[in-house]
C-alpha positions in Angstrom: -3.2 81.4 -42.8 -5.1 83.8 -40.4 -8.0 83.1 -42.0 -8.0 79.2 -41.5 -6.2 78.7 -45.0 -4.9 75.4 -45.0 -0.9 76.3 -46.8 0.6 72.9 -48.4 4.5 73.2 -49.9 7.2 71.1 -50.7 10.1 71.1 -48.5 13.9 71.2 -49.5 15.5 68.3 -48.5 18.5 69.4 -48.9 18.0 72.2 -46.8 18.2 71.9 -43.1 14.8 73.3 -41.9 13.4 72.3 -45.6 13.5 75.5 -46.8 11.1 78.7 -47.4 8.7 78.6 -47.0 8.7 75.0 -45.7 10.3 76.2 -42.7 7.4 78.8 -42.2 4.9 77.9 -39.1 1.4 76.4 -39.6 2.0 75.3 -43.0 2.0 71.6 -44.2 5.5 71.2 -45.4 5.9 68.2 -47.9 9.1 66.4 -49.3 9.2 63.2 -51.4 8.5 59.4 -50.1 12.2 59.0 -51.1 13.4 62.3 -49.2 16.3 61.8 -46.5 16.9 63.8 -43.7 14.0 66.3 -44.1 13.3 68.3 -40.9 10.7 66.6 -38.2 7.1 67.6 -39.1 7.5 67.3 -42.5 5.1 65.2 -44.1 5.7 62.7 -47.1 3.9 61.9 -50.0 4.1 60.3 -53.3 7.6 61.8 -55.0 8.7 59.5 -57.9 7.5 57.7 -60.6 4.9 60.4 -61.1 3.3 60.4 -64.4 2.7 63.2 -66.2 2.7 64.7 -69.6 5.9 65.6 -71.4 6.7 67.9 -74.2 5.8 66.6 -77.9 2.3 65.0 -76.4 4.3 61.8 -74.5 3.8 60.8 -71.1 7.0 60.3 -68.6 7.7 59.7 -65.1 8.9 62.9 -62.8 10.1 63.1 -58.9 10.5 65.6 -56.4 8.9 67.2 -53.4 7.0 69.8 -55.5 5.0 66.6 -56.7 4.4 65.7 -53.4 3.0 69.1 -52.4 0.5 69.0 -55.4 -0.8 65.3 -54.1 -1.3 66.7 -50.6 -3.1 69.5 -51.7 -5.8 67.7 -53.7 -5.7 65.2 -50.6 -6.5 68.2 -48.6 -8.9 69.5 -50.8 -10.6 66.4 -50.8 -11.1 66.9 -46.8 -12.0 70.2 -47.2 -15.1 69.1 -49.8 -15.8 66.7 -46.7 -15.9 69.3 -44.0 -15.5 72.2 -45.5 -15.1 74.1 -42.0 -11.7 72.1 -41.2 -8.7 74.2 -39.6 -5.8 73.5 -40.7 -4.6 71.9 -37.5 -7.4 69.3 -37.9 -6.2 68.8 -41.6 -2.9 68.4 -39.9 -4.0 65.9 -37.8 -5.8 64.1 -40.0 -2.9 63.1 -42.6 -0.7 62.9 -39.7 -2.5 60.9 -37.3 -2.8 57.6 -39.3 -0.3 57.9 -41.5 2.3 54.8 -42.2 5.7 55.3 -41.1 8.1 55.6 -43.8 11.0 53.0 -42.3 11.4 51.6 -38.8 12.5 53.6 -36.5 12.0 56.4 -39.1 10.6 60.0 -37.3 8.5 60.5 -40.4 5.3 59.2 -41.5 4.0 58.9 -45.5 0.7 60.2 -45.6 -2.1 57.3 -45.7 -5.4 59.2 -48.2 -7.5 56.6 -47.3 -7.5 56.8 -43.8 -7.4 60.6 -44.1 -10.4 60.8 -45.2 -11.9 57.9 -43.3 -11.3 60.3 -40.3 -12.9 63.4 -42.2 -16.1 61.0 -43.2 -16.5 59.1 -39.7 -16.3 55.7 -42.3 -14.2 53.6 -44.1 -14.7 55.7 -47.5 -11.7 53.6 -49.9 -9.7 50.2 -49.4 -11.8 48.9 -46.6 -12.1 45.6 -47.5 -9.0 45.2 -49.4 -7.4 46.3 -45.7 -10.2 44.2 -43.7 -10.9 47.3 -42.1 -14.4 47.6 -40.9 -14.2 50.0 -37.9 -15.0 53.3 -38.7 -12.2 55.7 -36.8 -13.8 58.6 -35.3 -14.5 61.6 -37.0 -12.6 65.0 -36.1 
């Protein structure tokens, strides 16, 4: 993490502070859509009805927050083929700062990609028209 290394895990949500190393500062700590009382600051992300592959070459649907961490992480490495000189405080802020909040009233937020990476790109990059968004959010 010293040298600008953004760190994405998946938090414990049935641990109090999620967790090592969730719990760790500067990392992006990750729990389920579904996760209850995960600590503030953790982010969520997609965390059931993944599909995947299974044993004996079938497909089936998995859940947790270590599914969550691995859709962060691509998300992030998508931002970091964008602008590949990102700190991780900028990735931070960019999942966190348009993100969709999970319930009202809710302290957490579910991580929107598209707007992610609208920030990153300085355009609508996904979904525009499907959200009648045509205002391009300004870049970090």
């Amino acid at each position: 993490m010293t040298r600008g290394i953004t760190v994405v895990v998946a938090a414990d949500p049935g641990v109090r502070d999620g967790g090592f190393p969730a719990s760790h500062p500067g990392v992006l700590a990750v729990a389920g859509d579904d996760a209850h009382d995960v600590p503030v600051g953790v982010l969520l992300g997609p965390g059931r009805d993944i599909p995947t592959t299974m044993v004996g070459a079938k497909w089936g649907f998995v859940a947790g927050s270590s599914f969550a961490a691995a859709h962060l992480t691509g998300l992030v490495a998508l931002l970091r083929e964008l602008s590949p000189n990102l700190r991780p405080e900028q990735v931070r802020e960019a999942l966190a700062a348009q993100a969709i909040p999970a319930l009202a009233g809710d302290r957490h937020v579910i991580v929107d990609a598209c707007a992610a990476v609208a920030r990153i790109a300085g355009t609508c990059a996904c979904a525009c028209a499907v959200a009648g968004d045509t205002k391009s959010p300004p870049p970090l």
